[in-house]
N, CA, C and O atoms as a CHARMM CRD file, in Angstrom:
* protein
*
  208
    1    1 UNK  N    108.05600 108.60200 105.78900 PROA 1      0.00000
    2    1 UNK  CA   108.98900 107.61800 105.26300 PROA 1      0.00000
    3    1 UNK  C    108.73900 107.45200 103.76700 PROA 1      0.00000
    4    1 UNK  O    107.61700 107.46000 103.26000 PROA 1      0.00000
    5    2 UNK  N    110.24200 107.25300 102.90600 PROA 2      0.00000
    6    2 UNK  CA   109.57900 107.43700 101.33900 PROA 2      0.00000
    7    2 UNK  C    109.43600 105.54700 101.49800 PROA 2      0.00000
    8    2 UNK  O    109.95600 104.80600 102.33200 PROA 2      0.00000
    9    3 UNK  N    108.72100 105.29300 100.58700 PROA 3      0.00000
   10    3 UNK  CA   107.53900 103.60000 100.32500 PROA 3      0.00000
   11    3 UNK  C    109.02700 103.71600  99.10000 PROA 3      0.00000
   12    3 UNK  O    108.91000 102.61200  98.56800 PROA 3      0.00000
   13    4 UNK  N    109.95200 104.21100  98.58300 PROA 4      0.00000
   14    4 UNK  CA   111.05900 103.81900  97.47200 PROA 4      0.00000
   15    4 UNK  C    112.37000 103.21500  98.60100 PROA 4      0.00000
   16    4 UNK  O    113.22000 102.48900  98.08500 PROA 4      0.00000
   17    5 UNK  N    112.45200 103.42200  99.58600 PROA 5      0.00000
   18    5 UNK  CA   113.34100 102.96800 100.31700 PROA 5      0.00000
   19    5 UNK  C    113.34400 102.96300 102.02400 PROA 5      0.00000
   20    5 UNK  O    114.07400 103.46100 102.88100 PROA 5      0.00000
   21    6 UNK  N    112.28300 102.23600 102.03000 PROA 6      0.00000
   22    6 UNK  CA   111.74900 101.62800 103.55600 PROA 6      0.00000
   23    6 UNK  C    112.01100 100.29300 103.12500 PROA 6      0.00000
   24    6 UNK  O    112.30000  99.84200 102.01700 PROA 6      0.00000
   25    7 UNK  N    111.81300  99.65000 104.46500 PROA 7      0.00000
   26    7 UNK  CA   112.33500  97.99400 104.33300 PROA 7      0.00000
   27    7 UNK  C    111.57300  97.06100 103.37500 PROA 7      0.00000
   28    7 UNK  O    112.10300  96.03500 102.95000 PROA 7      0.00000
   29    8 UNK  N    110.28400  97.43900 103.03100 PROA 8      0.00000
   30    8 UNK  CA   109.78700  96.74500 102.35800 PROA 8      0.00000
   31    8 UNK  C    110.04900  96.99300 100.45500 PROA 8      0.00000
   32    8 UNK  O    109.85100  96.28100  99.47100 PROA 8      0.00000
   33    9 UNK  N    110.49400  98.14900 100.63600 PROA 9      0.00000
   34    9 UNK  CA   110.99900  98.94000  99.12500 PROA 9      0.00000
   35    9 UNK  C    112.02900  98.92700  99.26700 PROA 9      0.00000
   36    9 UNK  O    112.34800 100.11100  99.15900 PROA 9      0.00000
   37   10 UNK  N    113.40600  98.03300  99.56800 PROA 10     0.00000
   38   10 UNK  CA   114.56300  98.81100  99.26700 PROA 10     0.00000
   39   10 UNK  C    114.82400  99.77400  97.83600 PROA 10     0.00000
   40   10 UNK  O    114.05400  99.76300  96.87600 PROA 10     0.00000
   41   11 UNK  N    115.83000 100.43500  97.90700 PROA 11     0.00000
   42   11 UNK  CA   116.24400 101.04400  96.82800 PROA 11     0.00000
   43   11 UNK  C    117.00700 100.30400  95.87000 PROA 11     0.00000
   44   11 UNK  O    118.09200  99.89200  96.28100 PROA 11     0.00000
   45   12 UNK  N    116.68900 100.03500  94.66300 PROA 12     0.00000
   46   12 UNK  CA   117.46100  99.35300  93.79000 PROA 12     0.00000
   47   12 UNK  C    118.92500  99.90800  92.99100 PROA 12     0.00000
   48   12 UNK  O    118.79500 100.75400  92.10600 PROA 12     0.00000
   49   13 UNK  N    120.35500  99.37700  93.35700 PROA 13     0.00000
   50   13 UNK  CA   121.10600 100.48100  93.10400 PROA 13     0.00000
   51   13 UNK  C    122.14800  99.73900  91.81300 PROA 13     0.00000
   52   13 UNK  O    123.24200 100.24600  91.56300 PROA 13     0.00000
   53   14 UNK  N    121.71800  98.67000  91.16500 PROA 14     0.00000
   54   14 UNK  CA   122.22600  97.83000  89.83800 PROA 14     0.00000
   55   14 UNK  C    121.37500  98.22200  89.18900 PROA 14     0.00000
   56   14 UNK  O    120.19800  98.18000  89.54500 PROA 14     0.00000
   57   15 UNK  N    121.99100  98.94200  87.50500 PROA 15     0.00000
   58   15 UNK  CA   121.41800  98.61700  86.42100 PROA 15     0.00000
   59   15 UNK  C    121.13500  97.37900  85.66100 PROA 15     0.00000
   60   15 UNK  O    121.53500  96.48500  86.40700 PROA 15     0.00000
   61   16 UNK  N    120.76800  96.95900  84.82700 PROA 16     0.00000
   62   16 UNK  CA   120.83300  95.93500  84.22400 PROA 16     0.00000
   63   16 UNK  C    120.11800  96.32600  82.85800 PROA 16     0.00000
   64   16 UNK  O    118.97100  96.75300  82.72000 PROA 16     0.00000
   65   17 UNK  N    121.04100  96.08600  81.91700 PROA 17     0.00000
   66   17 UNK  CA   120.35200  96.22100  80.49600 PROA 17     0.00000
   67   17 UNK  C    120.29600  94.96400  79.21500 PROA 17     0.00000
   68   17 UNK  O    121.16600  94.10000  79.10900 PROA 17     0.00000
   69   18 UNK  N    119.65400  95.02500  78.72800 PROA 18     0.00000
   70   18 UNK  CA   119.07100  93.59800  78.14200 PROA 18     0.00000
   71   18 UNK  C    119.19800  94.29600  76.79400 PROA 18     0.00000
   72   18 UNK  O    119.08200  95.51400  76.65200 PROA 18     0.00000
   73   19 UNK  N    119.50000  93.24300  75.60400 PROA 19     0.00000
   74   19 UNK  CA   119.13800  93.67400  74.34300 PROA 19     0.00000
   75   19 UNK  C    117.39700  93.17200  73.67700 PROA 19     0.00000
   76   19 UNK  O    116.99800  92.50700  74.63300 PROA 19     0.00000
   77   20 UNK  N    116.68700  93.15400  73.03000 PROA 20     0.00000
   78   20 UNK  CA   115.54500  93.13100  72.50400 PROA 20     0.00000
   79   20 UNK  C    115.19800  91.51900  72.75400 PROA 20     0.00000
   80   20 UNK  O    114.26300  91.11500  73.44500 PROA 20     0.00000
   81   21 UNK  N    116.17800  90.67200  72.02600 PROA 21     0.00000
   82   21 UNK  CA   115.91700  89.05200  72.37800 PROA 21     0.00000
   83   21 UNK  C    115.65000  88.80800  73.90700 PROA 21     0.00000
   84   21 UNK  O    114.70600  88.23000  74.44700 PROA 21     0.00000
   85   22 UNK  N    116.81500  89.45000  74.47400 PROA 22     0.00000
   86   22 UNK  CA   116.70200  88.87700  76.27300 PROA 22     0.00000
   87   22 UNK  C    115.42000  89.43900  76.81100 PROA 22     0.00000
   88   22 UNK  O    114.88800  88.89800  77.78000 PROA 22     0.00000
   89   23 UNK  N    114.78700  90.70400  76.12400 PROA 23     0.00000
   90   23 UNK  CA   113.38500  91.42900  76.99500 PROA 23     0.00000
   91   23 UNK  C    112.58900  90.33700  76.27600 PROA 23     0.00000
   92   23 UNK  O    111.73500  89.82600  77.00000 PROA 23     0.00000
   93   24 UNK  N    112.63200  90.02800  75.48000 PROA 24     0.00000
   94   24 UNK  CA   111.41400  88.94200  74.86300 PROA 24     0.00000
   95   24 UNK  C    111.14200  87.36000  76.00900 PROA 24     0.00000
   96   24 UNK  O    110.13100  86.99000  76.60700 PROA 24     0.00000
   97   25 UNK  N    112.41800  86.80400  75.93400 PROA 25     0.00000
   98   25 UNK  CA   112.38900  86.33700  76.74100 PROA 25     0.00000
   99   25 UNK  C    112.22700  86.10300  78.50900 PROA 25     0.00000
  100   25 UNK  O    111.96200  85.07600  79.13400 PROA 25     0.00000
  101   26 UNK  N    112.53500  87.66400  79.04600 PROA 26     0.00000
  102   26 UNK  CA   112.10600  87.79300  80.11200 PROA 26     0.00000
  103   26 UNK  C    110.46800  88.01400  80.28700 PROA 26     0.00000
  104   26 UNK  O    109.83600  87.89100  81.33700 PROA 26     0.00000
  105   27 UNK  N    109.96100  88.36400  79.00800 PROA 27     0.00000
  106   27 UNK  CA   108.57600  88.82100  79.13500 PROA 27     0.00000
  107   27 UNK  C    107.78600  87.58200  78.99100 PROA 27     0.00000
  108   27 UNK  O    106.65500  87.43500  79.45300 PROA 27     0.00000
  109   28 UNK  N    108.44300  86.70800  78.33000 PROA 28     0.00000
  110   28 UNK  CA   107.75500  85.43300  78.02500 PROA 28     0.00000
  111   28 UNK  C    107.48500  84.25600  79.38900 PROA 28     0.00000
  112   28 UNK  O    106.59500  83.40900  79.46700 PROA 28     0.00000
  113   29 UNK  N    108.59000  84.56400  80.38100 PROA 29     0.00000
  114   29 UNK  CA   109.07100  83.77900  81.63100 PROA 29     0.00000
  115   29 UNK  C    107.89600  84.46200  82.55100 PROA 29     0.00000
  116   29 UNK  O    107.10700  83.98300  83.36500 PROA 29     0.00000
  117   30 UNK  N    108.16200  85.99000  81.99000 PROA 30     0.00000
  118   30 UNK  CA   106.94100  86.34100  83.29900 PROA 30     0.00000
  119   30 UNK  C    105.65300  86.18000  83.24500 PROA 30     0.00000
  120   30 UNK  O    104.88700  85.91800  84.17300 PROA 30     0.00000
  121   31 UNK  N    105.32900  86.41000  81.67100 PROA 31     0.00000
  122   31 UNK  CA   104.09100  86.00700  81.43600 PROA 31     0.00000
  123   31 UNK  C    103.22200  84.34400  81.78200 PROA 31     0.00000
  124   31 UNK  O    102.05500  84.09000  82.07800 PROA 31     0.00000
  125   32 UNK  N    104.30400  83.56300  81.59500 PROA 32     0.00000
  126   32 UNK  CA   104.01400  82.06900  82.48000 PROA 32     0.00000
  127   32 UNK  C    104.06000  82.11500  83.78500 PROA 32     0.00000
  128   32 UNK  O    103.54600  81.11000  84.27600 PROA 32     0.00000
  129   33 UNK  N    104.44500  82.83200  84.52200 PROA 33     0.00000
  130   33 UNK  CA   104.79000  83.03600  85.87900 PROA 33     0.00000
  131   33 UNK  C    103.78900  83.66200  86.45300 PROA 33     0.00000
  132   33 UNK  O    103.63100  83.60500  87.67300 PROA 33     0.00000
  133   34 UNK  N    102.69500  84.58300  85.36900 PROA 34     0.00000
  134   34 UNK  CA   102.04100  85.04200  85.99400 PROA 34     0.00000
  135   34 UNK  C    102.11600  86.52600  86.55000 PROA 34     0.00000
  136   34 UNK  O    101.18500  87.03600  87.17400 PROA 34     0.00000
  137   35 UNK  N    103.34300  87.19000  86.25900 PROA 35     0.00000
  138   35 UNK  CA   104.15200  88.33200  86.15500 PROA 35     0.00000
  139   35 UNK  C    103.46600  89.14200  85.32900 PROA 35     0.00000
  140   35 UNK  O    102.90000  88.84200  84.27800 PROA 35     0.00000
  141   36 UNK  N    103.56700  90.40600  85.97300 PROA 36     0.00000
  142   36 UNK  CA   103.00900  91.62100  84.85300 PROA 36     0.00000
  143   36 UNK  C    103.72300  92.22200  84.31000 PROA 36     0.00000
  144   36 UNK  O    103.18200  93.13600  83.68800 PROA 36     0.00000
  145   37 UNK  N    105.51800  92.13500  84.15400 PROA 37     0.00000
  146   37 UNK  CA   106.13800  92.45200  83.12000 PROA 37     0.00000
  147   37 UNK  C    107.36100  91.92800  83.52000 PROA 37     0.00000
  148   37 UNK  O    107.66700  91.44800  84.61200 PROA 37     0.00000
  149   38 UNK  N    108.11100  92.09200  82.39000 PROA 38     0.00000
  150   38 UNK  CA   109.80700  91.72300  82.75200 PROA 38     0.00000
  151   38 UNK  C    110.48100  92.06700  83.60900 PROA 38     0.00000
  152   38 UNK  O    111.47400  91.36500  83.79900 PROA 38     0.00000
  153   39 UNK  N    110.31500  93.07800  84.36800 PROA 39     0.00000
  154   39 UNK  CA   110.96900  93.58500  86.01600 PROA 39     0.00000
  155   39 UNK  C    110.62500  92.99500  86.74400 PROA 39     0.00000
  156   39 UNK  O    111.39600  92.74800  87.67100 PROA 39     0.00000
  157   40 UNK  N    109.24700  92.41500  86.75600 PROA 40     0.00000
  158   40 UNK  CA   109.12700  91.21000  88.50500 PROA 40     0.00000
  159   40 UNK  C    109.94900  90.03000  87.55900 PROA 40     0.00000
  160   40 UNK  O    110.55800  89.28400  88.32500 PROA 40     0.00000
  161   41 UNK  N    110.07400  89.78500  86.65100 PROA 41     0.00000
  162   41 UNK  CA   110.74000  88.46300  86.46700 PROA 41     0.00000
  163   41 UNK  C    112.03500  88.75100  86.76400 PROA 41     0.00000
  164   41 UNK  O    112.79100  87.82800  87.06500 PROA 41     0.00000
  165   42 UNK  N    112.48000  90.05400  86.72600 PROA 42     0.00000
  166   42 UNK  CA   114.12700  90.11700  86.74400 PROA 42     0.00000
  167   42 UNK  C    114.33500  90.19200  88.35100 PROA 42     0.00000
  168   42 UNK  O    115.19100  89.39400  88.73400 PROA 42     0.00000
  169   43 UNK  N    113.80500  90.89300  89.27200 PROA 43     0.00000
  170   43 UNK  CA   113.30600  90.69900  90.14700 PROA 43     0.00000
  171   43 UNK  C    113.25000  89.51500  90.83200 PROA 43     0.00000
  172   43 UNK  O    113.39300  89.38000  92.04700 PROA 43     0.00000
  173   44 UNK  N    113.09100  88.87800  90.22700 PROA 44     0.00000
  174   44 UNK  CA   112.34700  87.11700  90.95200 PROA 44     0.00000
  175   44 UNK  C    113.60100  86.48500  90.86900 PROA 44     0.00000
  176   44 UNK  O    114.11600  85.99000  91.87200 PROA 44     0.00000
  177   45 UNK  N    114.33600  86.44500  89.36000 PROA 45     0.00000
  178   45 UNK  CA   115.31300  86.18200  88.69700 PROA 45     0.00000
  179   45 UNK  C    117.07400  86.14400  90.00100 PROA 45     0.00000
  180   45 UNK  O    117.80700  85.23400  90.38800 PROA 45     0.00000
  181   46 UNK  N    117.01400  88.35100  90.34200 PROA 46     0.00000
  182   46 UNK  CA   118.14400  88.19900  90.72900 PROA 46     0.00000
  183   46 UNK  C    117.81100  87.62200  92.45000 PROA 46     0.00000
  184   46 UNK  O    118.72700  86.95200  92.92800 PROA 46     0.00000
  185   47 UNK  N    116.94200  87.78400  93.08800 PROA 47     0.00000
  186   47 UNK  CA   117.07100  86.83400  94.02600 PROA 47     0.00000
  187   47 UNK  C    116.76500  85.71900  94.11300 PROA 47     0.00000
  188   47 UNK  O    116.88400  85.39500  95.29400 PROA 47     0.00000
  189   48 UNK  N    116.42100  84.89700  93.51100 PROA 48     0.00000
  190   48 UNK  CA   116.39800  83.92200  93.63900 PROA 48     0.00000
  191   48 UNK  C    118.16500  83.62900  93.33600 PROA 48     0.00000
  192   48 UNK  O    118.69900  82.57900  93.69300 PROA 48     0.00000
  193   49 UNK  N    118.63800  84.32900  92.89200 PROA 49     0.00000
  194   49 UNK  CA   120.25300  83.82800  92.70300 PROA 49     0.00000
  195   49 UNK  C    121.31200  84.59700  93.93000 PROA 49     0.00000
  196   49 UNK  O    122.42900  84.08100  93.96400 PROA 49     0.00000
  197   50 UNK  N    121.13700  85.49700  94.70300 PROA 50     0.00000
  198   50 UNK  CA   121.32700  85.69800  95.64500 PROA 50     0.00000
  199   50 UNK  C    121.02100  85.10300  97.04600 PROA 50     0.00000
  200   50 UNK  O    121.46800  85.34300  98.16800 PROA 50     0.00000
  201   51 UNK  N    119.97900  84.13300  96.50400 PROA 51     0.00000
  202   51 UNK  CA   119.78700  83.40300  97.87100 PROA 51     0.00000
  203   51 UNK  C    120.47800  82.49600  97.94500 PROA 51     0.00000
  204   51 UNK  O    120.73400  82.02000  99.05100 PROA 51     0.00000
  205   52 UNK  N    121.16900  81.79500  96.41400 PROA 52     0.00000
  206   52 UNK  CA   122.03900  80.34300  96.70200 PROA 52     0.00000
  207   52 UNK  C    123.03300  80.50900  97.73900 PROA 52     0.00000
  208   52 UNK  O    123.74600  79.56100  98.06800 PROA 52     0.00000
């Protein structure tokens, strides 16, 4: 089984691109969060907005 798209990995199939300000700021959110870079924050980010 590939670990990129088993249930616990889905496959991620949205881009999302940020200009330089928005990565600053995502890096800054994760870094308070405790996050090791701006992808678990974006990550954290789009579900938590998919769950509303």
């Amino acid at each position: 089984m590939d670990s990129i798209t088993d249930d616990l990995h889905p496959k991620r199939t949205i881009p999302v691109c940020f200009n330089q300000d928005n990565l600053k700021i995502l890096a800054d959110y994760a870094k308070k969060k405790g996050m090791l870079g701006y992808s678990q924050a974006v990550e954290r980010l789009a579900k938590k907005t998919t769950e509303k």
